[in-house]
VEXTIPA-788274 format. One record per residue (C-alpha): y, x, z; residue in three letters. Coordinates in Angstrom, 2 decimals. Each point is the difference from the previous one (the first is absolute). Example, Ala and Ser with C-alpha at 12.3 -4.5 7.8 and 13.67 -1.06 7.14 Angstrom:
% residues 2
NODE     north      east        up   code
NODE     -4.50     12.30      7.80    ALA
NODE      3.44      1.37     -0.66    SER
This chain:
% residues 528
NODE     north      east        up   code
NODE      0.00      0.00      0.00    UNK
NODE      2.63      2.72      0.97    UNK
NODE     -0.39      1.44     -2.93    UNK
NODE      1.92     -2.73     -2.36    UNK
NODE      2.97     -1.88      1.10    UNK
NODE     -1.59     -2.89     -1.77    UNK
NODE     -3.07     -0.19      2.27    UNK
NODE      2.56     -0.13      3.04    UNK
NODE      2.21     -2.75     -1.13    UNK
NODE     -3.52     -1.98     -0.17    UNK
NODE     -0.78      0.79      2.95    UNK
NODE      3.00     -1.95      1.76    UNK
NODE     -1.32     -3.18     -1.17    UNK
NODE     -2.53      0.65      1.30    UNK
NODE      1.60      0.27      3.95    UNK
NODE      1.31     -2.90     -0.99    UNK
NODE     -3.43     -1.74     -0.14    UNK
NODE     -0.59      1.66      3.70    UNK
NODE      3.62     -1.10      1.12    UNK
NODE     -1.27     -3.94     -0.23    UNK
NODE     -3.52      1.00      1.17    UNK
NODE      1.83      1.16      3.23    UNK
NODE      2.20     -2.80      0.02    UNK
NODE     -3.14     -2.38     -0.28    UNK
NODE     -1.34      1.75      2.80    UNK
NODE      3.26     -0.20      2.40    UNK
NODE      0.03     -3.46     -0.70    UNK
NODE     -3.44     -0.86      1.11    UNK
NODE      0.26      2.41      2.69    UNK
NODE      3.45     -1.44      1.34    UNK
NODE     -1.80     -3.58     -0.15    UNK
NODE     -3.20      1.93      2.00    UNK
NODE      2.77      1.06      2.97    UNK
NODE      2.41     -3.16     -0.38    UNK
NODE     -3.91     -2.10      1.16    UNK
NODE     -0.46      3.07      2.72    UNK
NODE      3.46     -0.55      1.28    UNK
NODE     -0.23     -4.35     -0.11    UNK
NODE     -3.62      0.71      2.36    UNK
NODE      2.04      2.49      2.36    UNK
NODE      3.11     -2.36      0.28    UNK
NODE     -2.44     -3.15      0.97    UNK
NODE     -1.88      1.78      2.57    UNK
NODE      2.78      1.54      1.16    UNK
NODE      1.47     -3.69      0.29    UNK
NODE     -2.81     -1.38      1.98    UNK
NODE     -0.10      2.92      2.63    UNK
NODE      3.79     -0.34      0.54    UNK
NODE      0.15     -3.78      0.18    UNK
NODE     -3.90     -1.38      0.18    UNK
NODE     -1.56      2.39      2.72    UNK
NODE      2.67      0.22      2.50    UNK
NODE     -1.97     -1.28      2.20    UNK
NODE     -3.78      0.85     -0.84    UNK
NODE     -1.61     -2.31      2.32    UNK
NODE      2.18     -3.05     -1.56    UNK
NODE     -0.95      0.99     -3.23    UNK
NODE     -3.69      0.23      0.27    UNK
NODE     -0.54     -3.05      1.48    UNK
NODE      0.66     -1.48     -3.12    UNK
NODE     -3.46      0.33     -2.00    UNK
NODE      2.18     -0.15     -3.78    UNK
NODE      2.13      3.31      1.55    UNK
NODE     -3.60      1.54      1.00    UNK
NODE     -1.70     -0.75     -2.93    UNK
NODE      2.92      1.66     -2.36    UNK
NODE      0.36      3.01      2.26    UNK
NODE     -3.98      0.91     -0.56    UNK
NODE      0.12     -1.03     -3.29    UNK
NODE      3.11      2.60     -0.79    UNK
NODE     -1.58      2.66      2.01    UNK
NODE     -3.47     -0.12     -1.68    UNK
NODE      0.97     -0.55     -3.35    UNK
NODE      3.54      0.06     -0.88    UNK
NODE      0.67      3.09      1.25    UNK
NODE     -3.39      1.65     -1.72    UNK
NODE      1.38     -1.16     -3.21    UNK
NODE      3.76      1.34      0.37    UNK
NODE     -1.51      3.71      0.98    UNK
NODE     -2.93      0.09     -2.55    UNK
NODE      1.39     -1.20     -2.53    UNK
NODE     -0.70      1.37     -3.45    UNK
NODE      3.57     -1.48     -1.62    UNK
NODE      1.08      3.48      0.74    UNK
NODE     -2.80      1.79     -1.97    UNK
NODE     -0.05     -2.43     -2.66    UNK
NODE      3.65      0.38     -1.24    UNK
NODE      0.05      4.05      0.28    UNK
NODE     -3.39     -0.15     -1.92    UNK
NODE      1.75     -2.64     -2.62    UNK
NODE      2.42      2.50     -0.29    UNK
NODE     -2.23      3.19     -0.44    UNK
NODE     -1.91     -2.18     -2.41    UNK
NODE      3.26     -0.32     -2.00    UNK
NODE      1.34      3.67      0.18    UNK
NODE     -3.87      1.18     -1.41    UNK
NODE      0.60     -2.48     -2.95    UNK
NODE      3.20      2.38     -1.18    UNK
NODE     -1.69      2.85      1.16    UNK
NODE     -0.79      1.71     -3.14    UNK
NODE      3.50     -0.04     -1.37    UNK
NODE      1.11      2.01      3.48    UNK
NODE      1.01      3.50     -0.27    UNK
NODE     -2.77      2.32      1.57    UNK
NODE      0.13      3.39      1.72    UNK
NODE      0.67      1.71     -3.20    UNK
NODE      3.30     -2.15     -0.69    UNK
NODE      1.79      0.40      3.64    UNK
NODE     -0.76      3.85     -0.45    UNK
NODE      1.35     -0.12     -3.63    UNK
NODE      3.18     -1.79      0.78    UNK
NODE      0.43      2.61      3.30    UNK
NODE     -0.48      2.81     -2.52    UNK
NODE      2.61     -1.35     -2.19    UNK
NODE      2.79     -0.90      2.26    UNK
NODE     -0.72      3.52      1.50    UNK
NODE      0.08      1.24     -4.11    UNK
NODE      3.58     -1.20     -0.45    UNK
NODE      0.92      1.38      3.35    UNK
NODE     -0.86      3.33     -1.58    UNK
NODE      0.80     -0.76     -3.24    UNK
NODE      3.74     -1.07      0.47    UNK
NODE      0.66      1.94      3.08    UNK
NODE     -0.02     -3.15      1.88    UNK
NODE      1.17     -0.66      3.98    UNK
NODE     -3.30     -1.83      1.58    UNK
NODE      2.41     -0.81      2.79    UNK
NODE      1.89     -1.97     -2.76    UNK
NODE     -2.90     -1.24     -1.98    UNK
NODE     -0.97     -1.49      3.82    UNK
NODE      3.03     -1.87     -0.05    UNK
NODE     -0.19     -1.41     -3.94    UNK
NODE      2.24      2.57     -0.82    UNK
NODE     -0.97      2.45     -3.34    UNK
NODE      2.29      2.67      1.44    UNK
NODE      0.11      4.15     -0.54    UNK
NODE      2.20      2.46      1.89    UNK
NODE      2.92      1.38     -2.40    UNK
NODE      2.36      3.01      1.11    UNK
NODE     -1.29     -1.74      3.86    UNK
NODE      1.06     -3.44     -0.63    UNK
NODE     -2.95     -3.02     -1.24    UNK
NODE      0.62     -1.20     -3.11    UNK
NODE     -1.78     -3.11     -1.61    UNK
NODE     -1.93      0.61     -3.19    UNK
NODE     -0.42     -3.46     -0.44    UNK
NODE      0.74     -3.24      1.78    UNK
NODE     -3.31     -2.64     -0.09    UNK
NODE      1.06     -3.78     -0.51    UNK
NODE     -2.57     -0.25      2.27    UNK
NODE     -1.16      2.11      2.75    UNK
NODE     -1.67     -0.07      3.32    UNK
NODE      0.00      2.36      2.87    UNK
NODE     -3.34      1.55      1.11    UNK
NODE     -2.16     -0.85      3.89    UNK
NODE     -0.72      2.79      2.01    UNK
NODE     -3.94     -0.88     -0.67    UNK
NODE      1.22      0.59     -4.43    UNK
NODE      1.26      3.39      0.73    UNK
NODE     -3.11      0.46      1.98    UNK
NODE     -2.29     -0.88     -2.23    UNK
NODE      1.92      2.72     -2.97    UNK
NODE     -0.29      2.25      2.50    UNK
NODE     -3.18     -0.38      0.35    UNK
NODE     -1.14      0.07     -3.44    UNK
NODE      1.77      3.70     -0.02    UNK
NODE     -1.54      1.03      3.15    UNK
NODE     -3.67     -0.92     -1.11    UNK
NODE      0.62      2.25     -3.15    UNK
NODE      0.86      2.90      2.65    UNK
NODE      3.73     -0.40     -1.45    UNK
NODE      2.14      0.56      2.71    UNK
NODE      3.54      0.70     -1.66    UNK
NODE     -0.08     -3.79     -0.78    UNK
NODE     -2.00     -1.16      2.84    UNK
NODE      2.45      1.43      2.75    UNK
NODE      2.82     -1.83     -1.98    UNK
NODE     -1.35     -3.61     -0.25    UNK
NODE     -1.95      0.51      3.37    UNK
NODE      3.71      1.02      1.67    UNK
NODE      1.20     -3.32     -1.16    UNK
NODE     -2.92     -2.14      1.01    UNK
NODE      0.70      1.41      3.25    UNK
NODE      3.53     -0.34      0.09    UNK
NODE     -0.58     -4.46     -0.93    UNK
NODE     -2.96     -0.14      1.97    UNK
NODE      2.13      1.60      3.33    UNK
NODE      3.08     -2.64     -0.83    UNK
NODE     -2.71     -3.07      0.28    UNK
NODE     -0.40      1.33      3.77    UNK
NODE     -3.98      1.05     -1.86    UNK
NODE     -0.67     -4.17     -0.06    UNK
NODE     -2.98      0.20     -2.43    UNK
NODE     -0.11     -3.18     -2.29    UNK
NODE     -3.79     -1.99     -1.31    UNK
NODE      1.10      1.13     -3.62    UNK
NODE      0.40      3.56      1.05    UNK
NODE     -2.59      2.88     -0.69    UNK
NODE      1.79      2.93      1.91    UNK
NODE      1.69      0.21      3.50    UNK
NODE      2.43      2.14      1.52    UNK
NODE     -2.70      2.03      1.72    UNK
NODE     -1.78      0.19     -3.92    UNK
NODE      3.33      1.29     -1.40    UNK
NODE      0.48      2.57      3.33    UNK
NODE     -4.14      0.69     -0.55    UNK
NODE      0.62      1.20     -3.77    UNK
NODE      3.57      1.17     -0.21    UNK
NODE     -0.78      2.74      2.94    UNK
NODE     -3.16      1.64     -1.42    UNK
NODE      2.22     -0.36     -3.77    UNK
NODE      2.44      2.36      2.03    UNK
NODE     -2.33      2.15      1.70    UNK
NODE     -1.02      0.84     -3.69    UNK
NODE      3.20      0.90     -0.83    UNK
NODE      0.40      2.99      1.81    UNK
NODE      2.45     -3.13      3.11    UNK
NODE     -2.72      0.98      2.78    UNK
NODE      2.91     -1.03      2.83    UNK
NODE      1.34     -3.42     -2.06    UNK
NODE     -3.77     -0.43     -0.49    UNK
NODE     -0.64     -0.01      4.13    UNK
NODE      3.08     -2.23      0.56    UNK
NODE     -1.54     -2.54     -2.29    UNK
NODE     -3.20      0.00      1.93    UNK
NODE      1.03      0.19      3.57    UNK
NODE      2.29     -3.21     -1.47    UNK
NODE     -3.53     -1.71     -1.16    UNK
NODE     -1.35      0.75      3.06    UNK
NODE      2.51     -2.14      1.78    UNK
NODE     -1.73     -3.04     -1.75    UNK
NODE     -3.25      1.22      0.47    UNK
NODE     -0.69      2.29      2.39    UNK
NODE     -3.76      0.00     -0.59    UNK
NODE     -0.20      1.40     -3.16    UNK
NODE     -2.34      2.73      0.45    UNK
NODE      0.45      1.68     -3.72    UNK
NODE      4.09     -0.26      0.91    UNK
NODE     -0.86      1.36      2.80    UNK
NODE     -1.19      3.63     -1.10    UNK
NODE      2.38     -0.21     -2.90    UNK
NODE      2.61      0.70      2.68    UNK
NODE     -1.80      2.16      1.64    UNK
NODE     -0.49      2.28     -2.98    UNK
NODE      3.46     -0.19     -0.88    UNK
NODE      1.27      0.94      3.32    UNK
NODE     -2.71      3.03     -0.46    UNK
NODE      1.68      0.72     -3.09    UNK
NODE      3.69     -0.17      0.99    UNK
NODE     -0.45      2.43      2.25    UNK
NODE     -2.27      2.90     -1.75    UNK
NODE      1.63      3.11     -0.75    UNK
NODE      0.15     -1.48     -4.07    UNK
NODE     -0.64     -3.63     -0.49    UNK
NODE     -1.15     -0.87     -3.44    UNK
NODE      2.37     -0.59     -2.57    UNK
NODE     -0.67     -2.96     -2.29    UNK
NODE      1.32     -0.18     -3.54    UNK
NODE      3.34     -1.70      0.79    UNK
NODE      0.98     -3.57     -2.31    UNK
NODE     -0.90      1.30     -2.75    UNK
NODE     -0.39     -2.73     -3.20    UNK
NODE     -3.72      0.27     -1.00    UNK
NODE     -0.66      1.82     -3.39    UNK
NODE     -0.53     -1.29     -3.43    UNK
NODE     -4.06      1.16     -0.93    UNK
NODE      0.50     -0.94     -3.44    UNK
NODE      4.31     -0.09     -0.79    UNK
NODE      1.40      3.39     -0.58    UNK
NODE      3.36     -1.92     -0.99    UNK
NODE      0.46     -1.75      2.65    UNK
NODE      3.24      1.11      0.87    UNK
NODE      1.25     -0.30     -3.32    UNK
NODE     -1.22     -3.88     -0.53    UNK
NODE      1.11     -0.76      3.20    UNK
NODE      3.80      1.52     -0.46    UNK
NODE     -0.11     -2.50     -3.66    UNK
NODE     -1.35     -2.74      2.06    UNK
NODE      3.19      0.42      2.23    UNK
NODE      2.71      0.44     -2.27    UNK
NODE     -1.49     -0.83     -3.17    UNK
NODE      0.57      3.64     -1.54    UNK
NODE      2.44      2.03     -2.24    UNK
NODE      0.75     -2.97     -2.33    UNK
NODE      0.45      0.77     -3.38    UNK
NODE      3.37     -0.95     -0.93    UNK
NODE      1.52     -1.00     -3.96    UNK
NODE      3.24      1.92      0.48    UNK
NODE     -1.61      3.24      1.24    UNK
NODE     -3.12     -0.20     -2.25    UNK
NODE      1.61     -1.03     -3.71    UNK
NODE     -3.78     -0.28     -1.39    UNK
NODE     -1.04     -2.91      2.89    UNK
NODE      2.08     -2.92     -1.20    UNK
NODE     -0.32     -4.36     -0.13    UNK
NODE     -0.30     -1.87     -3.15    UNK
NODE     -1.49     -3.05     -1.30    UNK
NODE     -3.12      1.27     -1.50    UNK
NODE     -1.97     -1.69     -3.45    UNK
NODE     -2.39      3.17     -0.83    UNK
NODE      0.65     -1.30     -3.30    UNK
NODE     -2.19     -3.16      0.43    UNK
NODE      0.48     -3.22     -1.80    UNK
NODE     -1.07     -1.60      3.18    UNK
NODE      2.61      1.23      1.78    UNK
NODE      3.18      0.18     -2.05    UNK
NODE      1.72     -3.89      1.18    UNK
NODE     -0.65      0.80      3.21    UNK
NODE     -0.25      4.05      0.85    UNK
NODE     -1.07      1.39      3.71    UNK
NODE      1.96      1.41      2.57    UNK
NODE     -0.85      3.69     -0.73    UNK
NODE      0.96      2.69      3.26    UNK
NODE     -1.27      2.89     -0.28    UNK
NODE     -0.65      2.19      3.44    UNK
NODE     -1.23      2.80     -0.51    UNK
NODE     -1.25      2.38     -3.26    UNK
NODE     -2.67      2.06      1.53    UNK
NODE     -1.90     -1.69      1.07    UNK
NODE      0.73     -3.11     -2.08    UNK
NODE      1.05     -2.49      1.69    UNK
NODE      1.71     -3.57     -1.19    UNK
NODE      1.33     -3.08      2.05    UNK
NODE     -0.54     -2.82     -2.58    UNK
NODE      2.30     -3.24      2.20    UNK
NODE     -0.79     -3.02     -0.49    UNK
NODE     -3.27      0.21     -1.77    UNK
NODE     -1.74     -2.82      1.56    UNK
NODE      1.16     -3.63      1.20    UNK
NODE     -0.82     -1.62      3.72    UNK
NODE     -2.01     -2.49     -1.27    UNK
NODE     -2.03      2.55     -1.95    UNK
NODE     -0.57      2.15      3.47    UNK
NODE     -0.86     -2.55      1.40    UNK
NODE     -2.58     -0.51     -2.49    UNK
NODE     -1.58      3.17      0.44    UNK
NODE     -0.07     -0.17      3.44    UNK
NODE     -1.58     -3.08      0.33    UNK
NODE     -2.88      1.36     -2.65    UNK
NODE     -0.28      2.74      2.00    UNK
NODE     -0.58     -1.41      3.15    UNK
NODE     -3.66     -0.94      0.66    UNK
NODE     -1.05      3.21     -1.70    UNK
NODE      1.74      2.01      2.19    UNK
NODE     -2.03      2.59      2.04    UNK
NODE      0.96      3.50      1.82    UNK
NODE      1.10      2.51     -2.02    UNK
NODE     -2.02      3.18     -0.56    UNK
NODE      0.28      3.53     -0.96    UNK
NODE     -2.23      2.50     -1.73    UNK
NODE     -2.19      1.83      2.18    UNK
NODE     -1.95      2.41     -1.95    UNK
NODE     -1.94     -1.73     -2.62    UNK
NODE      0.37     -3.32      1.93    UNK
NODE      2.79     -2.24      1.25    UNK
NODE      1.13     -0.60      3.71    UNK
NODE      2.33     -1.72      2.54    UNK
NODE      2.47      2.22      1.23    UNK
NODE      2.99      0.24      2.88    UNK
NODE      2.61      1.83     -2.81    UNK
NODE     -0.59     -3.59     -2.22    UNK
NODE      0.73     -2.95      2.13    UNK
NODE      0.02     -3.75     -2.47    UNK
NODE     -2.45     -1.50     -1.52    UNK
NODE     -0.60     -0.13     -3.93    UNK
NODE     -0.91     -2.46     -2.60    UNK
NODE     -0.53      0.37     -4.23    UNK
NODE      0.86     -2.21     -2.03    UNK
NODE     -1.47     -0.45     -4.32    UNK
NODE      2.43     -1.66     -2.18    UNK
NODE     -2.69     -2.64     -0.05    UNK
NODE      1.18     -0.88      3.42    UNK
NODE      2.93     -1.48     -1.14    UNK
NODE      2.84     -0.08     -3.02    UNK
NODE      2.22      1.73      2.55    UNK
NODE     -1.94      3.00     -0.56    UNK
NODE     -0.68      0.26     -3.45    UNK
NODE      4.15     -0.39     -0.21    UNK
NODE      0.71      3.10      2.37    UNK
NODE     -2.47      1.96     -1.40    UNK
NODE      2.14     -1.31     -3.09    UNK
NODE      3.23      0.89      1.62    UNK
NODE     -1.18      3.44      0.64    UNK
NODE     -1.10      0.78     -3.58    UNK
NODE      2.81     -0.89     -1.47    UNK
NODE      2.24      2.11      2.93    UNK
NODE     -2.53      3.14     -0.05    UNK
NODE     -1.38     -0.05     -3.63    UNK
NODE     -3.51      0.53      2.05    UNK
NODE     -2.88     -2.31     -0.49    UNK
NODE     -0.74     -1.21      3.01    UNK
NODE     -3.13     -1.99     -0.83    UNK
NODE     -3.25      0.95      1.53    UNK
NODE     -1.37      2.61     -0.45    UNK
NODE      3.05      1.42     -0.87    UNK
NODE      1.84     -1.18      3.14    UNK
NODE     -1.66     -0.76      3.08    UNK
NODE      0.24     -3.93      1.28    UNK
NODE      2.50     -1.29      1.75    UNK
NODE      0.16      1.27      3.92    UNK
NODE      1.76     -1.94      2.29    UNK
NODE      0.06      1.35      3.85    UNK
NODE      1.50     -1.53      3.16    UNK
NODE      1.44      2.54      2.85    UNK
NODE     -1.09     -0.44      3.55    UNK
NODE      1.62      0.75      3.14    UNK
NODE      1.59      3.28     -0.17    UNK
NODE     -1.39     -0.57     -3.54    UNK
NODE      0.14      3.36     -1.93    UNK
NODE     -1.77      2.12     -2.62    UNK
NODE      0.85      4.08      1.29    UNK
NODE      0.98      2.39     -3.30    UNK
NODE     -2.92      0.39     -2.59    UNK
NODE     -0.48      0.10     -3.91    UNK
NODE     -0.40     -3.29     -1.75    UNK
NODE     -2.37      2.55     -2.19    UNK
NODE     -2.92      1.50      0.49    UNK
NODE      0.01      3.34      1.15    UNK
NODE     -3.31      0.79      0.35    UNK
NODE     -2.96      0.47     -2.86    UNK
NODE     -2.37     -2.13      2.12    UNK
NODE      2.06     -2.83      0.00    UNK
NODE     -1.62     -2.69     -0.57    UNK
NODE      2.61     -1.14     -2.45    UNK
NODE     -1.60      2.15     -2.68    UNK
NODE     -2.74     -1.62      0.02    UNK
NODE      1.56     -3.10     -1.39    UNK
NODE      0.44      2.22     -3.28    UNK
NODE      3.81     -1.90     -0.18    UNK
NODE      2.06      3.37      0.89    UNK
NODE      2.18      0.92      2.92    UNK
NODE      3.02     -2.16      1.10    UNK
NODE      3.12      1.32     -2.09    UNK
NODE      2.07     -2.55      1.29    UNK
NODE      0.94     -2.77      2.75    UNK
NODE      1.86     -2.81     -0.35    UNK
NODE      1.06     -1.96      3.31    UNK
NODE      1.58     -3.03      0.35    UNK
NODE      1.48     -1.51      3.65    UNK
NODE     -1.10     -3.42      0.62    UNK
NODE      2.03     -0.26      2.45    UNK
NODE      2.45      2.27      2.02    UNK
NODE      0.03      0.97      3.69    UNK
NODE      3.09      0.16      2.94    UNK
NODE     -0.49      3.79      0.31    UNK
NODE     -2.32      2.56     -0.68    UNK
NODE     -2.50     -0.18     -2.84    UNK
NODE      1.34      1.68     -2.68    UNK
NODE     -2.30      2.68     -2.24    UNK
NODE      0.40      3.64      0.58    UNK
NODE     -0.40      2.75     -2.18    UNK
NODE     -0.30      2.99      1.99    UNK
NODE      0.23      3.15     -2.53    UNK
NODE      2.85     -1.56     -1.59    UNK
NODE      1.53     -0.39      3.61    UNK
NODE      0.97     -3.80     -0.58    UNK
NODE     -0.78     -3.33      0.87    UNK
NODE      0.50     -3.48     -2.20    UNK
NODE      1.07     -2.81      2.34    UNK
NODE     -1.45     -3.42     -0.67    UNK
NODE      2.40     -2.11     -1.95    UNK
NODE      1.24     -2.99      0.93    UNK
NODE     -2.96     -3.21      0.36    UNK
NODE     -2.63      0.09     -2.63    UNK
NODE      1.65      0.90     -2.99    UNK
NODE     -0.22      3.93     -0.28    UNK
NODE     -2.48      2.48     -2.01    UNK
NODE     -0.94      3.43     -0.33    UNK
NODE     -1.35      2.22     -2.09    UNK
NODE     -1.25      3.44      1.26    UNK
NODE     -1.72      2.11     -2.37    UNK
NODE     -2.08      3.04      0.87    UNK
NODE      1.43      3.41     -1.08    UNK
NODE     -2.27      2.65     -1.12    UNK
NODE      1.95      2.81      1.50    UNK
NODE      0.04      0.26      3.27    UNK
NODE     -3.41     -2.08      0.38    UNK
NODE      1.55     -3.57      0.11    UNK
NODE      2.29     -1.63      1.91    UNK
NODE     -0.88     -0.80      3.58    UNK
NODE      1.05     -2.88      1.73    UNK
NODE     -0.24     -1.75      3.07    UNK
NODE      0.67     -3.70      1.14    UNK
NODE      1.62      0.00      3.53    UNK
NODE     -0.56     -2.44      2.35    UNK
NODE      2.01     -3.03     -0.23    UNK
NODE      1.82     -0.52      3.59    UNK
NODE      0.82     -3.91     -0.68    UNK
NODE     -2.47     -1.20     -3.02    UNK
NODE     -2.13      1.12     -2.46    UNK
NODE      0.61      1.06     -3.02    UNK
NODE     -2.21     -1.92     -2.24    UNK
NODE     -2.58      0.81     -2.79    UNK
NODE     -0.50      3.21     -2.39    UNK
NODE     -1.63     -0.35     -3.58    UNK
NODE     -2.15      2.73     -1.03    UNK
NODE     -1.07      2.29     -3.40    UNK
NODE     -0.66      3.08     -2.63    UNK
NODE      2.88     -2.32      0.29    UNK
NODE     -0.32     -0.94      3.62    UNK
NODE      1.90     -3.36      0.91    UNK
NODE      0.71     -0.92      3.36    UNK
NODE      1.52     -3.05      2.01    UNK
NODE      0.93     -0.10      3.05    UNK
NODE      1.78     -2.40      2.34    UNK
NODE      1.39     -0.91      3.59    UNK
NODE     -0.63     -3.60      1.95    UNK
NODE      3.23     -0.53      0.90    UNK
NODE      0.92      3.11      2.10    UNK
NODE     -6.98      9.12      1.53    UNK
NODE    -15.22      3.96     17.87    UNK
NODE      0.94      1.13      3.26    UNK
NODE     -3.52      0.88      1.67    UNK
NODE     -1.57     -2.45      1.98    UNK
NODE      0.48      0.69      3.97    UNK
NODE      2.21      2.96     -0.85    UNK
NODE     -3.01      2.50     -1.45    UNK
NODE      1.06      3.69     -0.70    UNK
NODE      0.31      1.50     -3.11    UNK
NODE     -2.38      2.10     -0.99    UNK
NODE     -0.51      2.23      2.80    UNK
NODE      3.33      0.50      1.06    UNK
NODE      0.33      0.06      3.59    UNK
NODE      3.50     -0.61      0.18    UNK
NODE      1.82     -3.68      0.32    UNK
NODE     -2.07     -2.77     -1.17    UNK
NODE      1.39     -2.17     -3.02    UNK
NODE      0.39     -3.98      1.47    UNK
């Protein structure tokens, strides 16, 4: 589900649904207390009026009888009743019905990795993103990168549950960060832990102090669990945390963790670079201090096109790159997208001779034959007549159509093969020599496509009317790109080909051990 904005906007009709099954169950269970409260208020009448005097009372065989009748029966059925277990069961009953559309382990850890992506990604203030705010720290002052219509602030028991998700991956630099602010909400509740909650104050103390201790914070680290202690004082594994941190403070050379230190990259050697165009979008090529980039409206000598020409831009020479505006209507993305949808399943990468799921591509994809639909034939139309390539298959791969997730992103790659074993040889149809994307839609901030040798970044245009064509230069060994995560969105689907053509579009917007076991054999403090 995280993986496509698409799948999430389903899924809150589906709360919905659970919204009137709790309502149902209120309901009935407000009617089960308001008949528990009516039996309380009419004994409580007789014993403050009736049985004043017991003796009085009793002598009257009705009073008797209705006494031992309440008290053998009446009361049996109030306490045993199974009114209770029936409407929680109804309920249950209801919430397994919806079940399979719920998001599963895999989606709460996906949408924690992405919120904790465009943290990184954008240079982002988690103290800010707590609060709703998409804030980063310029010359020492928060600035907004973008302000959400909509927006909600975040429970001590979210920020746990991020932090969490970074701990469990032995990620401390983001762990300490969300972990410190689960802390911080949790403490300003007085620690009041709530049904809904997973985490407590003493679960955010547990983890945060061991996330220090691997940081090289030994003393914050014992502060933090002399604090848990407080709430329970039992806590054996606490316990001997503290007292091998006390052991520690004072040796003649404590141990000295790695610091905060952001996590590397295993696979992105560019990070820095895609991250920097992410930010601020690059060294723009500009008409006035480039002559040869320039705007025009653009036939390429077609019949087809001479009435009613295309807005031509041209952004960049090496590698190619062209913003063709307006190339495709609303109702026509709209269209696609709606062709696109049931296919839609997670995007994967090459792996070898085979293809995979992968954490640098985050959306799902779909692909699309003009047989589909006359939409398609027409923009595989529209592209001939604008490229002069064929574009039919096998010429031209089908139509792909992909759908960003949370923190939705693709990190730099070639849109060619690079490697003889691709399996894209295989196909006997040639290597990609060119890609033509079109926006389906457009995105508040972030999203746009970076081309990281040629140090800049193409933002996404305006709604669903924008398209570009990238081709592949020999020199150099192609032209690598990258699509950053989208902070508010997603930028919508990519067509593919030997002429790739992409769409892509927005909706409207990238274990802790049981018991506290050791790791490994270290005998140091014990993980929570």
């Amino acid at each position: 589900m995280y993986t496509s904005l698409l799948n999430v906007k389903q899924a809150i009709s589906v709360e919905r649904k659970l919204i009137d099954y709790l309502r149902i169950y209120i309901d009935h269970e407000l009617e089960r207390l308001e008949d528990i409260k009516r039996f309380y208020a009419r004994v409580s009448d007789l014993h403050t009026q009736l049985y004043k005097g017991p003796g009085t009372a009793m002598a009257n065989p009705l009073v008797a009888f209705t006494l031992i009748k309440r008290l053998h029966s009446e009361w049996l059925n109030v306490v045993y009743s199974n009114e209770a277990l029936e409407n929680t069961q109804a309920l249950r009953s209801s919430y397994e019905e919806e079940e399979a559309d719920l998001p599963k382990l895999e989606d709460l850890q996906g949408a924690a990795k992405g919120l904790m992506r465009l943290q990184d990604v954008y240079a982002l203030q988690v103290a800010s993103l707590v609060r709703g705010r998409f804030q980063r720290v310029t010359d020492g002052k928060p600035i907004d990168i973008c302000m959400p219509t909509v927006s909600v602030p975040l429970s001590g028991d979210d920020c746990f549950l991020v932090g969490k998700v970074a701990y469990e991956q032995e990620d401390y630099y983001h762990s300490v960060q969300w972990l410190e602010e689960s802390v911080r909400l949790f403490r300003g509740t007085g620690g009041e832990w709530s049904p809904e909650n997973e985490g407590t104050l003493e679960d955010a103390l547990d983890h945060l102090a061991f996330s220090h201790f691997k940081t090289g914070n030994v003393s914050y680290a014992l502060s933090l669990s002399q604090e848990l202690l407080h709430y329970d004082p039992m806590n054996g594994r606490v316990l001997q945390n503290v007292e091998k941190y006390e052991k520690l403070l004072v040796a003649d050379s404590p141990p000295r963790g790695t610091g905060l230190k952001r996590p590397t990259s295993k696979h992105l050697r560019t990070r820095d670079t895609y991250e920097r165009l992410c930010q601020t979008q690059g060294s723009q090529p500009m008409h006035f201090e480039n002559p040869r980039l320039f705007c025009d409206y653009f036939t390429n000598d077609n019949p087809g096109l001479l009435l009613m020409p295309v807005r031509r831009e041209v952004l960049s020479l090496q590698p190619y790159v062209v913003l063709y505006h307006n190339f495709i209507t609303d109702t026509e993305a709209e269209d696609v997208k709606r062709l696109a949808q049931p296919g839609l399943r997670r995007s994967v990468v090459a792996a070898g001779e085979k293809q995979a799921t992968a954490d640098y591509r985050i959306s799902k994809s779909a692909w699309l034959k003009d047989s589909a639909h006359s939409i398609v034939g027409k923009l595989d139309q529209r592209i001939s007549m604008l490229t002069g390539l064929n574009v039919q298959h096998p010429y031209g791969e089908y139509l792909q159509v992909v759908n960003y997730g949370i923190g939705g992103h693709y990190e730099p790659h070639f849109d060619h093969a690079t490697s003889p074993s691709s399996p894209v040889f295989k196909l006997k149809t040639g290597n990609r020599v060119a890609t033509f994307m079109i926006y389906l839609s457009s995105v508040e901030a972030g999203g746009s496509t970076a081309f990281i040798y040629a140090n800049f970044s193409a933002p996404v245009v305006e709604a669903s009317t924008q398209a570009a064509k990238r081709v592949n230069t020999v020199k150099g060994g192609g032209s690598r790109e990258g699509q950053p995560a989208s902070v508010i969105g997603d930028p919508g689907p990519r067509e593919p080909g030997a002429c790739s053509r992409h769409c892509q579009w927005t909706w409207d917007s990238t274990t802790p051990e049981a018991g506290g076991g050791g790791v490994g054999s270290y005998n140091g403090p014990r993980r929570p």
